[in-house]
C-alpha positions in Angstrom: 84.9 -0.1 34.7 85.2 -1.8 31.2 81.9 -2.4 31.4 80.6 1.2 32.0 82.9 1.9 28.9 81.0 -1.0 26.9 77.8 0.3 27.5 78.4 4.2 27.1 79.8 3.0 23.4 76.8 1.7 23.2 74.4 4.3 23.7 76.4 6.6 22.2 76.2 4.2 18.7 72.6 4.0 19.5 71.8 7.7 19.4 73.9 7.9 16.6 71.7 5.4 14.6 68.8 7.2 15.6 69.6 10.8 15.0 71.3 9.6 11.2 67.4 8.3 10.7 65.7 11.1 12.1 67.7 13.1 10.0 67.3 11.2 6.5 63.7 10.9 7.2 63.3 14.8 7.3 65.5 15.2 3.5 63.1 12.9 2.3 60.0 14.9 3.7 61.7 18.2 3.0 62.6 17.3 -0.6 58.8 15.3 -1.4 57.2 17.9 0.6 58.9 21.4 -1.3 58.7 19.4 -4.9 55.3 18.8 -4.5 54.0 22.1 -3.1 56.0 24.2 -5.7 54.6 22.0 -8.7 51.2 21.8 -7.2 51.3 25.8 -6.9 52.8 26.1 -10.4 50.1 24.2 -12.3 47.6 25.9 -10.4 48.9 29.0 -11.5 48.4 28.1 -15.4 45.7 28.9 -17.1 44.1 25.6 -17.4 43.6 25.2 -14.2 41.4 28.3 -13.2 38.4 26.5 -11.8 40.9 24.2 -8.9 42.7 27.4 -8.3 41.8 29.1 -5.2 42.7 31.3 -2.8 42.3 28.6 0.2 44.1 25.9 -2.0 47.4 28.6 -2.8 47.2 29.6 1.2 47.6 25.6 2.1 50.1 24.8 -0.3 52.2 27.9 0.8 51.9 27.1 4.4 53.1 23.2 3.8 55.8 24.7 1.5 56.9 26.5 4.4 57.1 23.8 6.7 58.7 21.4 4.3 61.4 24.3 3.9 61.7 25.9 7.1 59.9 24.2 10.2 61.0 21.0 9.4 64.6 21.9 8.7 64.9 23.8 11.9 63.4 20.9 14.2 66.1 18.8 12.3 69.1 20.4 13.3 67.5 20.9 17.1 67.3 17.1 17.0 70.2 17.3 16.5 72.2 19.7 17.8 74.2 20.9 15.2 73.6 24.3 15.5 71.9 26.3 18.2 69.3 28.8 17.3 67.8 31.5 20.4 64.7 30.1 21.1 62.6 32.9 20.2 63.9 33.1 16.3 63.7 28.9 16.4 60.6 28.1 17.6 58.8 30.8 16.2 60.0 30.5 12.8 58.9 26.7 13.4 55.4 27.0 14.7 54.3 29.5 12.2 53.6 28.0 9.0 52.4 24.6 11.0 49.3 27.1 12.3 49.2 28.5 8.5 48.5 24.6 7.1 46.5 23.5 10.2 44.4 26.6 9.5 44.6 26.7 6.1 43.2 23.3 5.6 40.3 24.2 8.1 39.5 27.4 5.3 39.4 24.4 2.8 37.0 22.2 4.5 34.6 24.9 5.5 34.5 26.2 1.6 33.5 22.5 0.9 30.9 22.2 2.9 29.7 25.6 2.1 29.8 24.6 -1.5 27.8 21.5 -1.0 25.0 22.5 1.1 24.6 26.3 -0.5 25.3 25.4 -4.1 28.2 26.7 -5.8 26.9 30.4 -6.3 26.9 31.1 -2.4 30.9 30.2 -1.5 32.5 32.3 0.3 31.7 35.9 -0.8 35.4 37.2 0.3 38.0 34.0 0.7 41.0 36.7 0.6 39.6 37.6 4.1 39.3 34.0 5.1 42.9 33.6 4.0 44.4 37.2 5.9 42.5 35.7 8.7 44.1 33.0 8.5 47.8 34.4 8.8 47.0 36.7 11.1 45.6 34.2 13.3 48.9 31.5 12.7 51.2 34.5 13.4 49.7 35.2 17.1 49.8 31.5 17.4 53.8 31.5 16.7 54.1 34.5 19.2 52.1 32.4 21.7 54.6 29.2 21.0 57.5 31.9 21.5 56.5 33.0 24.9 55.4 29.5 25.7 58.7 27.9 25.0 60.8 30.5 26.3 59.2 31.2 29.8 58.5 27.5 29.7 54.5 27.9 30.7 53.2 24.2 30.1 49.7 25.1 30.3 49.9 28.1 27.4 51.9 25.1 25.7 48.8 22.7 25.8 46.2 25.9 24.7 48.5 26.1 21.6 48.0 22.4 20.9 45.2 22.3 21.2 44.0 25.5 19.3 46.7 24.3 16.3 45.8 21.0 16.2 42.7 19.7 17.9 40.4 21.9 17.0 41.4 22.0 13.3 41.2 18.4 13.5 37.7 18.1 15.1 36.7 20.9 12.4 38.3 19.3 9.3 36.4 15.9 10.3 33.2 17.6 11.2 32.9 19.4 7.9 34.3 16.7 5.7 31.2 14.1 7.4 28.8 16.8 6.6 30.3 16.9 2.7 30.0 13.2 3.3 26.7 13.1 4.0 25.4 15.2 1.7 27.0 14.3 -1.3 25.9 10.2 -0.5 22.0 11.3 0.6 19.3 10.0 -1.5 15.5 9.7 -0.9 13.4 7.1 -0.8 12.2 6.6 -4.0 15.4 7.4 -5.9 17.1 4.7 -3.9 14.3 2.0 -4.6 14.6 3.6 -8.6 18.2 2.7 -8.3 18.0 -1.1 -6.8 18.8 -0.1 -3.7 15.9 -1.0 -1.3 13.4 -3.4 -3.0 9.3 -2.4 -2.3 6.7 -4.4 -2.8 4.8 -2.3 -4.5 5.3 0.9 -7.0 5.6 3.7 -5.3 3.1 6.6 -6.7 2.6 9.7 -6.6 0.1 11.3 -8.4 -2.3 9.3 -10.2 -1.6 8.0 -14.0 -3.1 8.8 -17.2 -3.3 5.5 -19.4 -3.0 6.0 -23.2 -3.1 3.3 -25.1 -1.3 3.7 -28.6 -2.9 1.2 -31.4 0.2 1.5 -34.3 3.4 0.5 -32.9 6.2 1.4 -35.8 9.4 -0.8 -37.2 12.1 1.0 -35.0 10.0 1.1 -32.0 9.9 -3.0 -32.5 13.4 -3.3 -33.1 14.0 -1.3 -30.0 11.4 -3.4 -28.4 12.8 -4.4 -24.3 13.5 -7.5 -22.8 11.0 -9.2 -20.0 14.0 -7.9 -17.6 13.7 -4.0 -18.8 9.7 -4.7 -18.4 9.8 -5.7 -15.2 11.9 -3.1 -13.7 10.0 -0.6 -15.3 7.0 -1.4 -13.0 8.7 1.0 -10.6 7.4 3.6 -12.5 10.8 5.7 -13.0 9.1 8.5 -14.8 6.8 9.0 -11.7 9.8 8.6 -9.5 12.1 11.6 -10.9 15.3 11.7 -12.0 17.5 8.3 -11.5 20.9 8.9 -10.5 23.3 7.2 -13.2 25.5 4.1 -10.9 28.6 5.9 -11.9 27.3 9.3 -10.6 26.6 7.7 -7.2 29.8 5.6 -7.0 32.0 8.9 -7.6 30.0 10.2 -5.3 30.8 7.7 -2.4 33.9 7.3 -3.5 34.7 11.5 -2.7 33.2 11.3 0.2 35.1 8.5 1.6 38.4 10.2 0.2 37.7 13.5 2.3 36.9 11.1 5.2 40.4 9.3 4.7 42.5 13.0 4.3 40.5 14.0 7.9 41.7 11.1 9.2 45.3 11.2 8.1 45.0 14.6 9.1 44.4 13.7 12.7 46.9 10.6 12.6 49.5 13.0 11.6 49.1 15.7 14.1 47.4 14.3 17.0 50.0 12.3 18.4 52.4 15.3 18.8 49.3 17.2 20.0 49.0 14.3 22.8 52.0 14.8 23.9 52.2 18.2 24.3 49.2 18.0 26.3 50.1 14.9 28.4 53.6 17.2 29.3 51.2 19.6 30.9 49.5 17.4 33.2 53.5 15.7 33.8 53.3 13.1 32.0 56.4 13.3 29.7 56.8 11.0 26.9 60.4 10.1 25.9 62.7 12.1 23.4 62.4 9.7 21.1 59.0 9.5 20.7 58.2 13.0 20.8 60.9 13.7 17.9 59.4 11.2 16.1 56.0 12.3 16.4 56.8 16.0 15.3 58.2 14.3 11.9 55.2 12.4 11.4 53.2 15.7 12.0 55.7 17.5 9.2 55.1 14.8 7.0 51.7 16.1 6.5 52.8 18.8 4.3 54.3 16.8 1.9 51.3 14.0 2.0 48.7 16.3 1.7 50.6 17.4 -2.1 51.0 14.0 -3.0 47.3 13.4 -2.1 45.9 16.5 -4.0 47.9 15.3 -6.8 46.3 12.3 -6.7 42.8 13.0 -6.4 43.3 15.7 -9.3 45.7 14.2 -11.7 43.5 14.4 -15.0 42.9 17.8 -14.5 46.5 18.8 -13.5 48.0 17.6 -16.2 45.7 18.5 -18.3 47.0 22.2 -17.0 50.4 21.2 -17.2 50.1 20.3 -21.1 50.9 23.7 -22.3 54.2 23.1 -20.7 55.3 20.2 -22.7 58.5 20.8 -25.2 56.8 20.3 -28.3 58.1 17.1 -30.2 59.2 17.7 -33.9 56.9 15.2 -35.9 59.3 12.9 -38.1 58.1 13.0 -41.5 57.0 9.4 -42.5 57.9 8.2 -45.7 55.1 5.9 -47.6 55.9 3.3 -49.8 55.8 3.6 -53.3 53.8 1.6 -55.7 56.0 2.9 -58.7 59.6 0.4 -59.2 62.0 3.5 -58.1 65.0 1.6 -58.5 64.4 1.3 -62.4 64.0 5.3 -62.4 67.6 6.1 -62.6 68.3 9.4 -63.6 64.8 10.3 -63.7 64.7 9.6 -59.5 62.3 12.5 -57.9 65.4 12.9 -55.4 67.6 13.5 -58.2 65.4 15.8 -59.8 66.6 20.1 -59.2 64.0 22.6 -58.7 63.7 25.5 -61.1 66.1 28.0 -60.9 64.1 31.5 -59.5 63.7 33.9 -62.4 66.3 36.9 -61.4 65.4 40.3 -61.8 66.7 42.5 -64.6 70.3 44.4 -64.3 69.9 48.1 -63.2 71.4 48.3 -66.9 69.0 47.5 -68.4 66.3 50.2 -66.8 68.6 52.4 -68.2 
């Protein structure tokens, strides 16, 4: 009997523990995720900022402010039962902006890629319609999670994942490896210009005319080249094109493998809870625990997706955030003197009165 007791304490103290995590972990995502998202959306709204600003970029960072403010609130307080919410106003409310950011940031990555392999003249021609697409089609998705969780219909359940999450998962990847890929490709020849695969022999294209000058001139022998700049010239870069500067191609690598690493936190986040959802279809139900947490870590998206836009585009934020400084008032430095002003006395320049103004005549006097 006293051992039932013991044991019932126990769990209880236990779910306690958990829920007062669950619960701090979702102010700390709610509060990081609504900070960032509303001063990501303010400095994209200044002036400075005009070429980051678009209309994909506002759409994602209203959809994670929505989730950091509303869907991750609500699935807070069904953790834990504080208050009870009809289903139909709960999980709708919930599942909405989550399709907004899923979708939004599938808008995002197709603009990329359009950008990279068209050029940046041919983006998208209308991204307002990209974007009302994009709500319209998260809004049907939150009536879908509505009659899903109300009629409880496992199947529509796991079509919602996997329209919400999979597929802008498999699309956000599939776009960001084509950026990837285009933005790291280099021919042959600009490669071998560059170090990067070593030929035997020059590689040429179209044969050389040879002119040999007979007067060289003193400040073409002081900029005369080493044996090392000699010998890597025999690559001919003149014939080879343009050589990409090591910088150039570093940055570029380095952006591709940054949209590589957001897909792929992308899918960490979301696919878990997508798993799940799926596996419940089939009857394979995971425990509470693990499916709360995995919701969080999909909510947690929104607020690491700010944090990693203001990473990747610090200098140019704040840059656009300058104009909002307070201005500091400049204290007035005072420079030494090379005149002994302690022997001045009376005839100190502190000590020394302006001229009085001249003051205008009495009316008297004009008459």
């Amino acid at each position: 009997m006293y051992g039932n007791v013991t044991e019932e304490g126990a769990g209880e103290s236990r779910a306690q523990a958990h829920i007062a995590l669950l619960l701090t972990l979702y102010v700390l995502v709610s509060i990081i995720g609504i900070i960032g998202n509303v001063s990501l959306m303010a400095a994209l709204a200044s002036s400075g900022a005009s070429r980051l600003r678009t209309p994909q970029l506002l759409s994602a960072c209203a959809a994670d402010l929505l989730v950091c403010a509303a869907s991750a609130p609500l699935a807070a307080t069904r953790a834990a039962r504080i208050h009870h919410l009809p289903c139909h106003v709960t999980h709708y409310i919930e599942s909405f902006p989550v399709a907004a950011s899923t979708l939004s940031l599938v808008a995002i990555a197709a603009d990329r890629c359009g950008a990279v392999r068209r050029g940046r003249g041919s983006l998208c021609a209308r991204p307002f319609l990209a974007v009302g697409l994009v709500w319209v089609t998260a809004l049907l998705l939150g009536v879908v999670t509505m009659i899903a969780t109300c009629l409880s219909c496992p199947p529509l359940a796991a079509a919602h994942a996997i329209v919400t999450y999979c597929v802008p998962v498999a699309a956000v990847t599939r776009c960001h490896w084509a950026v990837r890929v285009k933005l790291t490709a280099l021919s042959l020849t600009a490669r071998a210009a560059h170090g990067e695969l070593p030929l035997p022999v020059p590689l040429i294209r179209r044969p050389t005319h040879v002119i040999i000058v007979a007067g060289v001139g003193a400040r073409e022998r002081r900029d005369a080249v080493d044996v090392g700049d000699v010998r890597a010239k025999k690559l001919q870069p003149s014939l080879l094109g343009p050589q990409p500067a090591t910088s150039t191609l570093r940055s570029r690598r380095r952006l591709g493998n940054v949209l590589i690493g957001i897909a792929a936190v992308f899918a960490a986040c979301w696919c878990p809870h997508a798993g799940i959802i799926i596996c419940s279809a089939f009857g394979l139900n995971a425990p509470i625990v693990i499916t709360q947490y995995a919701l969080l870590l999909g909510h947690a998206h929104s607020a690491l997706n700010a944090a990693a836009y203001w990473l990747l585009n610090r200098h140019a934020l704040t840059a656009a955030c300058a104009a909002w400084r307070i201005p500091q008032l400049r204290v007035r430095e005072e420079r030494p003197s090379s005149t002994n002003e302690a022997a001045l006395g009376a005839f100190h320049p502190r000590l020394a009165r302006p001229a009085p103004s001249p003051r205008p005549p009495p009316s008297s006097f004009l008459y």
